[in-house]
Every structure is written in structure tokens, then in C-alpha cells.
VOKEPA-977665 format. One line per 3 residues: for each residue y, z, x of C-alpha. Coordinates in steps of 0.05 Angstrom, whole numbers, plus 5000, padded with zeros to 4 digits. Example, Ala and Ser with C-alpha at 12.3 -4.5 7.8 and 13.67 -1.06 7.14 Angstrom:
VOKEPA-977665
4910,5156,5246  4979,5143,5273 .
This chain:
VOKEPA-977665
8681,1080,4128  8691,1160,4129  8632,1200,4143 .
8628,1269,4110  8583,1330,4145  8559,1401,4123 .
8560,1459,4169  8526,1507,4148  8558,1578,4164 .
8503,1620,4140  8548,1649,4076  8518,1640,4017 .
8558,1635,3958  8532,1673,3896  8544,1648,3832 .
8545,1722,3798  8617,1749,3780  8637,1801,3832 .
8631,1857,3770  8553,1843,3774  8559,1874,3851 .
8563,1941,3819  8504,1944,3764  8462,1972,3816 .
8509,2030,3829  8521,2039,3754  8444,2044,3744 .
8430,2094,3794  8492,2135,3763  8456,2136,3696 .
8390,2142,3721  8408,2207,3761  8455,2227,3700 .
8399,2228,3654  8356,2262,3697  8406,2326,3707 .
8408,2321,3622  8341,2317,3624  8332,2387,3665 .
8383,2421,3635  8348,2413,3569  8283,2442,3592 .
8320,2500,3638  8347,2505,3565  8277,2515,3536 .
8248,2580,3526  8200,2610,3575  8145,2616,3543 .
8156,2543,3522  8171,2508,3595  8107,2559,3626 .
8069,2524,3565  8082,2459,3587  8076,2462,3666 .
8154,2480,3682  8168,2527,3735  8208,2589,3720 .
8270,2588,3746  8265,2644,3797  8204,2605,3823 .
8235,2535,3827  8281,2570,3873  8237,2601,3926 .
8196,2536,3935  8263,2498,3960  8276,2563,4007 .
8203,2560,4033  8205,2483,4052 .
């Protein structure tokens, strides 16, 4: 009679292809991607348009990063 034991190692063995590792990383590319699209749209904007909707003018944008 043959006896067979598990020892557990404490790896787990994930049954997603090693490609799905790197969706994370691929999201947070296109996430931040879109965002600097996003800005350089409204830095595109007039400024009569981006002070119309709440955007700070570009000189002022600047001095509140200095300031901090």
C-alpha cells in the first residue's frame, strides 16, 4: 500500500496566464495617458473658456506647485 502526502509550501499557483500579471500596469499607463490628453486639451482651451469653467491659468497653476 503507498501512501501519498501534501506539503504545503505556501506557493500558490494561479491559474491566470502570466500576460494577465501586467493588466494592472497597462491600466495605470492608460489611465495616466489619458489624463496628460486630457490637460493638454483644456491648456489648449482658450482663456476665457478654462477661467469660465474653474481652470487655472497657466501662470497660476505654476506658482501654487512653487508655494507648496
Amino acid at each position: 500500500m503507498t501512501t501519498i502526502t501534501y506539503r504545503h509550501t505556501g506557493r500558490t499557483h494561479s491559474s491566470l496566464p502570466p500576460s494577465a500579471t501586467f493588466v494592472p500596469l497597462i491600466t495605470r499607463i492608460v489611465d495616466r495617458w489619458q489624463q496628460w490628453r486630457s490637460e493638454r486639451e483644456l491648456e489648449s482651451l482658450s482663456d476665457d473658456i478654462r477661467k469660465d469653467i474653474g481652470w487655472p491659468a497657466i501662470n497660476e497653476a505654476k506658482n501654487s506647485k512653487v508655494q507648496r
